[in-house]
C-alpha positions as CSV (number, residue, x, y, z in Angstrom):
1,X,16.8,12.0,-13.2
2,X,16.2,9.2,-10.7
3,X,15.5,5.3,-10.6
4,X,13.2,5.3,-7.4
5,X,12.8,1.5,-7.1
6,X,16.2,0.3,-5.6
7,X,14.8,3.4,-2.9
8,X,11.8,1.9,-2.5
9,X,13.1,-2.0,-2.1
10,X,15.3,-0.6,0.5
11,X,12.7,1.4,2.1
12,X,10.5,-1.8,2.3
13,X,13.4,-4.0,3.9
14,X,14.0,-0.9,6.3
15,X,10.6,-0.6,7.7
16,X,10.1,-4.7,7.7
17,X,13.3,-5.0,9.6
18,X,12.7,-2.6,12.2
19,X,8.9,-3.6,12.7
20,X,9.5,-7.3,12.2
21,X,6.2,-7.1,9.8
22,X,6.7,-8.9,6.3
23,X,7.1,-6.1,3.4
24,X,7.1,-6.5,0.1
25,X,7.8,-4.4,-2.6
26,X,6.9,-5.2,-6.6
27,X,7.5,-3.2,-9.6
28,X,5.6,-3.9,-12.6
29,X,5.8,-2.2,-16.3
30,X,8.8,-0.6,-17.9
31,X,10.2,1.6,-14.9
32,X,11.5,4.9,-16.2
33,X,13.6,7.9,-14.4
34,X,11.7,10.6,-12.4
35,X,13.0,13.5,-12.0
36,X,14.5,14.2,-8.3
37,X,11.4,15.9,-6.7
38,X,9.0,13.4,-8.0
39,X,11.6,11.0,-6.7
40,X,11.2,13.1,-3.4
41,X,7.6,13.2,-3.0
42,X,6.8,9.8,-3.9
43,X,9.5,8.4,-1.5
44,X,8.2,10.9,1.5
45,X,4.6,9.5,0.9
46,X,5.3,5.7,1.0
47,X,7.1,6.6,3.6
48,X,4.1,8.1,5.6
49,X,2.2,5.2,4.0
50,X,4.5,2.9,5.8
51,X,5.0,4.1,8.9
52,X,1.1,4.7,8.9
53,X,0.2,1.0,8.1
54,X,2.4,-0.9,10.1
55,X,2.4,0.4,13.9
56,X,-1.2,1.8,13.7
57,X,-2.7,-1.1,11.3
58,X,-0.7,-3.9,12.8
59,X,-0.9,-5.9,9.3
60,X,0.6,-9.7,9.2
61,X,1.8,-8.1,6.1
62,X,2.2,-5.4,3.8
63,X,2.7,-4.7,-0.3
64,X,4.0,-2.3,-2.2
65,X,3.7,-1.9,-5.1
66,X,5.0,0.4,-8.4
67,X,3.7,0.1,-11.7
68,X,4.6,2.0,-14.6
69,X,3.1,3.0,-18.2
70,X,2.9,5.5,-20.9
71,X,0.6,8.1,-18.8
72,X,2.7,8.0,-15.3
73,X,3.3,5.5,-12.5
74,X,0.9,4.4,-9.5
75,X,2.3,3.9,-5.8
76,X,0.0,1.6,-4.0
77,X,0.6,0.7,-0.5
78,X,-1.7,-2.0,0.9
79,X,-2.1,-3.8,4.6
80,X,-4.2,-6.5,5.7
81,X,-4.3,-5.1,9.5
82,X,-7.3,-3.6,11.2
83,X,-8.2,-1.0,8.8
84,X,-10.1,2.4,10.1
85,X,-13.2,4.3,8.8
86,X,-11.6,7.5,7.0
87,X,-14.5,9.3,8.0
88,X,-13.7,9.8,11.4
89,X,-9.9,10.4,10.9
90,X,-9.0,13.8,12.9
91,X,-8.6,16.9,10.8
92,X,-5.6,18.0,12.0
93,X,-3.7,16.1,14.7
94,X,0.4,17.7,14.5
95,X,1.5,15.1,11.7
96,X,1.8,14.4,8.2
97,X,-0.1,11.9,7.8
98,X,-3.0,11.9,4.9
99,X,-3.1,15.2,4.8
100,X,0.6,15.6,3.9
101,X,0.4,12.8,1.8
102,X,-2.5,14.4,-0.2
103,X,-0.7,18.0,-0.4
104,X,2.3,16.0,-1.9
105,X,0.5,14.3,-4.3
106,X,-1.3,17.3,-5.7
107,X,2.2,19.4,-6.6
108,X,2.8,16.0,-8.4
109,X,-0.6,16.7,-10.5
110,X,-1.7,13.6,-9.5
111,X,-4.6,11.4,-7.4
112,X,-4.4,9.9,-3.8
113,X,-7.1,7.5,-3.2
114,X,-7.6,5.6,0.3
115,X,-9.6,2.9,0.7
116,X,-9.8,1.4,4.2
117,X,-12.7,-0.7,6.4
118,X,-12.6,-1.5,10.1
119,X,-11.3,-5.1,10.2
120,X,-10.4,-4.9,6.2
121,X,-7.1,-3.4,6.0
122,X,-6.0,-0.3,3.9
123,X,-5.5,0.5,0.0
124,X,-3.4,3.8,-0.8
125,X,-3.3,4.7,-4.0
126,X,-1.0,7.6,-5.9
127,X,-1.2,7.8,-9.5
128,X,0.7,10.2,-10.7
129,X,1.6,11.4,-14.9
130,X,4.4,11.1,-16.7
131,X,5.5,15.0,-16.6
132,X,4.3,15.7,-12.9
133,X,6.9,17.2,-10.7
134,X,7.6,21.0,-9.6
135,X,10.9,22.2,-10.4
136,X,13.4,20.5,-8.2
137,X,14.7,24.2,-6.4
138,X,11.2,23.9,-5.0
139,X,12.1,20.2,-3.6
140,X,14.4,19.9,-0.4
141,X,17.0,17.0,-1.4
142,X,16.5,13.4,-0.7
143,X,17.2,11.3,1.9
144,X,16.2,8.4,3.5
């Protein structure tokens, strides 16, 4: 079992540092352990959320955010940078990206939602349930 918010604190300062774009991250609720690979998967997505938003949004400034309840937690990711109509996103274009996210997400059992407008900025969403992951030999091992 894993606390993944120091990860994701230093994740933030990581990516702000080396973009020089202002990120901040915020936990809310009463955090809990995950297990390793849910650990793995959420990390690996706000990392792709990340590294999505900031060169390719260019945001003054970026949240994220992880909240915590009875049911699960919810990753949210959000930029005020130039946004992009999802519709026209390329199916497949060699990367990650929302596809991988997406595939992620599912072996957690949860949702991905995306929410983005040309000139709005972008709203990623994970929600995922309290007893979510794979087992962990199915999970490489984490690193940042």
């Amino acid at each position: 079992m894993a606390n993944i918010g120091p990860l994701l604190a230093r994740m933030s300062e990581q990516v702000s540092h080396e973009f020089s774009v202002p990120v901040s991250y915020q936990m809310f609720g009463r955090p809990y352990d995950l297990d390793h690979s849910t650990v793995h998967e959420l990390l690996m997505v706000a990392r792709e959320a990340l590294y999505n938003s900031v060169p390719h949004g260019r945001p003054r400034q970026v949240q994220l955010y992880l909240s915590f309840d009875e049911n699960g937690c919810t990753l949210q990711v959000r930029d005020d940078g130039i946004g992009f109509d999802p519709k026209t996103l390329p199916r497949s274009d060699g990367h990650y990206g929302l596809l991988g996210m997406k595939e992620r997400v599912e072996r957690l059992r949860g949702k991905l939602s995306l929410e983005s407008r040309l000139g709005g900025g972008t709203d990623l969403t994970v929600q995922v349930p309290r007893k979510s992951a794979l087992p962990a030999s199915k999970v490489p091992e984490m690193t940042l």
